[in-house]
N, C-alpha and C positions, 0 to 999 in steps of 0.2 A: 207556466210560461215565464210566469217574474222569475220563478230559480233558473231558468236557461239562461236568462239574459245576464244574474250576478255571475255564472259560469262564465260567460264569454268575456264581460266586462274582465275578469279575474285574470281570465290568459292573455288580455290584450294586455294587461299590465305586467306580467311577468316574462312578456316573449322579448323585451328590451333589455334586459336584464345580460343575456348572453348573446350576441349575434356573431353567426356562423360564415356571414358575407362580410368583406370589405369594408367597414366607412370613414368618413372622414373625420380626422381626432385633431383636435387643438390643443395644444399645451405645450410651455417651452423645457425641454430638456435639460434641466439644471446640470445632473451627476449621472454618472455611467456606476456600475456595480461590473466588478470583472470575477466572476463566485468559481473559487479555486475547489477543485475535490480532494479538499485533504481535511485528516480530521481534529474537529476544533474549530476550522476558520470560522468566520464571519465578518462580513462584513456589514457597517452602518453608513446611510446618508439620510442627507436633511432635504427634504422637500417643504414648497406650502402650496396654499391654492392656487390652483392654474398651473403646476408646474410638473414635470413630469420626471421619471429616472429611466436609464436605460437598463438590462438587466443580462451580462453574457454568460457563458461557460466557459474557462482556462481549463486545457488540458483532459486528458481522460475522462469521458463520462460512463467509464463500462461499468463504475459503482455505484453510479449517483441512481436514487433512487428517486429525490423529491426533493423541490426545495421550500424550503418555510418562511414565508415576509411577517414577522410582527412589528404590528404600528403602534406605535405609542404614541400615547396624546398626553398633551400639557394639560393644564387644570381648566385654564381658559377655553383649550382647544374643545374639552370635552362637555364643557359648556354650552355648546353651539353644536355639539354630533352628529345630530341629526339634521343640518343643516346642509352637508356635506357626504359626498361619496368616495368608496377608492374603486378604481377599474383598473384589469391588468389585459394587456394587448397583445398578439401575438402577429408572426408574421407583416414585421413595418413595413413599411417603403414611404421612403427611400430607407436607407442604412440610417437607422437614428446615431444622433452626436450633439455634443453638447451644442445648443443653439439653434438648433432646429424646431421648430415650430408646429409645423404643418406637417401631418403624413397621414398615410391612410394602414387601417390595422385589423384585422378580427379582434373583437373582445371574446377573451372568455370570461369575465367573473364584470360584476359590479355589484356593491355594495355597500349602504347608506351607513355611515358611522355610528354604530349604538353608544348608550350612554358607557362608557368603559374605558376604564386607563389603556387598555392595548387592545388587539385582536390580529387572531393568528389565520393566515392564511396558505393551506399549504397547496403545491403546484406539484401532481405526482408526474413521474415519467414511466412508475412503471404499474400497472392496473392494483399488481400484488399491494403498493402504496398507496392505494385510497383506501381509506377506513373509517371508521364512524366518526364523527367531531360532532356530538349532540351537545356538546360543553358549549356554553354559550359565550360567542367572542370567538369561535372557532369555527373554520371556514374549508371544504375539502372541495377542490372540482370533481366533477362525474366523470371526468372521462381525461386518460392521460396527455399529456404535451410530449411532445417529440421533437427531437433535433434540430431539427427545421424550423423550429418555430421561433428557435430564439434569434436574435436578441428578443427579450421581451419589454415592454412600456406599464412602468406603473404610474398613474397619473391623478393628483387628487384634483374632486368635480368638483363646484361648489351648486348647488341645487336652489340656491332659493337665492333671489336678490336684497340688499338691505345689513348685509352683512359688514359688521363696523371695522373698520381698516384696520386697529390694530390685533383684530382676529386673522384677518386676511394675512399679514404679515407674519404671523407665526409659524412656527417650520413644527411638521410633523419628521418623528425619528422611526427611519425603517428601517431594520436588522434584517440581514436577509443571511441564511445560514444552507448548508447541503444536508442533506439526510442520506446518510450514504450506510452501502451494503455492510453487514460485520463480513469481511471478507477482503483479501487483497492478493496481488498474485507475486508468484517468485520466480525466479530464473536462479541459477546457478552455476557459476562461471568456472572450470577447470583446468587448470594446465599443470603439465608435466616441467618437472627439471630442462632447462634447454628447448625447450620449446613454447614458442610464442602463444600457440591453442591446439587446441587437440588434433583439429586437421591437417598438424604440422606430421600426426606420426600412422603408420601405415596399420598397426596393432587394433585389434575390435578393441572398442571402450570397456566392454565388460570384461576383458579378458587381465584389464590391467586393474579398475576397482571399479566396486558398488556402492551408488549411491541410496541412502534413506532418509527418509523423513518420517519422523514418529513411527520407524518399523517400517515401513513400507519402502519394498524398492522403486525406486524412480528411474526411468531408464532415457538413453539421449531422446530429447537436447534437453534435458532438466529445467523444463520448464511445466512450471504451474499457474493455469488461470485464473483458479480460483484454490483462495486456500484460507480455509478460516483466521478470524483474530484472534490472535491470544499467543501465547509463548508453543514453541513448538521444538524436538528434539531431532537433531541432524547429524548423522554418521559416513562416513567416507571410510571404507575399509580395503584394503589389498595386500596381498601378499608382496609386493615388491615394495612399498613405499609405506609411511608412516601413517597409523589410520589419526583420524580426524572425530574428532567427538567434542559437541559442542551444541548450544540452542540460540535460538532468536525468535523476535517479535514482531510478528506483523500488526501492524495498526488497520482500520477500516480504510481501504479504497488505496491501500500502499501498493505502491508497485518494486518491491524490495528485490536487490539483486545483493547476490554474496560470491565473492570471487574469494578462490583457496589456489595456491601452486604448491602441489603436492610436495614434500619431501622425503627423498630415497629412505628406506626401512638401516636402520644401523644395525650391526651384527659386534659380538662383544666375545672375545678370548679369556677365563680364567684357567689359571696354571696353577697346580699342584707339583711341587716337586720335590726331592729330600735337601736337608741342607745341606751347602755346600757346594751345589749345582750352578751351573752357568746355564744360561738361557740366550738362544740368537732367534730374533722372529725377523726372519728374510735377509738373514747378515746381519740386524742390526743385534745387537750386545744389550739383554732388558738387565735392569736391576731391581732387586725383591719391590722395591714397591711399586714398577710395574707392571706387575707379572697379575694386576686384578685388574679387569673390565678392561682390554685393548680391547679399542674399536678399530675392526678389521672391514677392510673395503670389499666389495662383493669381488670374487673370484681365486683363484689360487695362492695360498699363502706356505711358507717353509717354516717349520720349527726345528731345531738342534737345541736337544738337549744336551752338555756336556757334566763328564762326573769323574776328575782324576784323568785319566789315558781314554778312559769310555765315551762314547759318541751314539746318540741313538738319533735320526731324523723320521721328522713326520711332515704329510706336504696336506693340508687342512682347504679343501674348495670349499668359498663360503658363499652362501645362499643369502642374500640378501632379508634384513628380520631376522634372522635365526643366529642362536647364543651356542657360544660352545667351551665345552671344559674338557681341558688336558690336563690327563694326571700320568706320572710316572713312579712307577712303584716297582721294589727289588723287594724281591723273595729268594729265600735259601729252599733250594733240591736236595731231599735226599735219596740217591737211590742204593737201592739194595742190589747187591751182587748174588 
């Protein structure tokens, strides 16, 4: 009978701890936290007793995964630890802002400041992100936060009275940082010569080039949602236009676009001829050190070779990309009677 009673005494004490309903929270709103999903940020504000922070989300959270509050306590601060709690709220009302006082919140977490320079608490959003934190000073909720929940309220308690003012007056340092996916996504912007985007021309996209990524073809609208971190190879190949070969770097939670305006494939003339020859490519008059690498424009081109009184013409359709070599060569006949 006495162990039933240490059991019940145990869970009336730790059913305060997280509450699922509503209550009323006291603390003034000193700093807002605005936690961007890009990787590296973090940001720091300064709280003390009684005072509380607001906590939002900037921008896409399709990466974020969790976010991490480490408090750090001064020497003095740690002094008194256990004097003191941190709770973190979800679901305000009203809309917390700086100066606001009074609202009402679910708690999910509270917990009484052990003796320690810091402690880490991290806030998951997605199940996959809770993990073990046996490391002592480390803190994981049981069950994830969602959207809706934020803004959130971190606010330090003070639990016991008697505590000497210039304790009270000292400001705890909270870092609050994202823990986000290795993973970001790309889009891939294409246009043609003369035209503004692709829907400008009536041609199937694959008919004009293909795109890849690390080998892999991608087909419209070249977008990817998820795409791992790390450096990645990127090719744009066609027969009509100049291929594209090149890499880039997604970072974690980037949402990277890369825009290219193809340019047309060049086609190149060398001539072979004997000395002493005149050359016209389409009337114009070339001189020997012409006559290597013209770059000829897609469609029908004239060549006249001339040699003395002799005249030979060739008319050269050129295929856009594609090289081509004229050579003129005289050979002696002999025939037998």
């Amino acid at each position: 009978m006495n162990i039933f009673k240490k059991t019940i005494r145990l869970i009336l004490l730790l059913m305060p701890l997280i509450n699922i309903y509503p209550e009323n929270v006291r603390g003034l709103i000193v700093d807002e936290a605005h936690i961007k999903t890009i990787s590296g940020y973090e940001q720091t504000l300064e709280i003390a007793l009684e005072e509380a922070a607001a906590i939002y989300i900037e921008s896409n959270s399709q990466f974020l995964t969790a976010l991490q509050l480490e408090l750090i306590l001064s020497a003095t601060m740690k002094n008194y630890s256990d004097s003191f709690g941190i709770a973190v709220y979800k679901k305000v009302n009203p809309q917390p802002q700086k100066g606001l006082r009074f609202f009402t919140a679910e708690r999910v977490f509270f917990h009484y400041l052990p003796y320690q320079n810091r402690i880490y608490i991290n806030l998951p959003l997605l199940r996959s992100a809770i993990n073990d934190t046996a490391a002592t000073g480390s803190f994981t909720l049981e069950e994830p936060l969602e959207m809706e929940d934020f803004p959130l309220i971190v606010s330090m308690i003070p639990l016991m009275k008697g505590i000497p003012a210039s304790v009270i007056d000292n400001k705890f340092y909270l870092n609050i940082k994202p823990i986000l996916m290795k993973e970001g996504s790309l889009k891939v912007e294409i246009t043609l010569p003369g035209h503004s985007q692709m829907s400008d021309t009536t041609e199937k996209v694959d008919e004009i080039f293909q795109l890849y990524i690390d080998g892999q073809k991608i087909i419209e609208p070249f977008f990817l949602p998820a795409i791992e971190s790390g450096i990645h190879r990127l090719k744009i190949s066609s027969s009509l236009f100049k291929e594209v070969n090149g890499t880039f770097t997604i970072e974690p939670a980037q949402e990277k676009v890369l825009q290219f305006e193809l340019q047309k494939s060049q086609s190149f003339l060398n001539i072979t001829i004997p000395r002493g020859s005149e050359i016209y490519l389409d009337g114009v008059k070339l001189s020997p050190p012409q006559i290597n690498n013209i770059s000829l424009s897609e469609g029908s081109h004239t060549v006249i070779i001339k040699i003395g009184d002799y005249s030979i013409s060739k008319k050269i359709n050129v295929v856009a990309g594609k090289n081509y070599n004229l050579s003129v060569i005289f050979d002696i006949i002999i025939e037998e009677d």
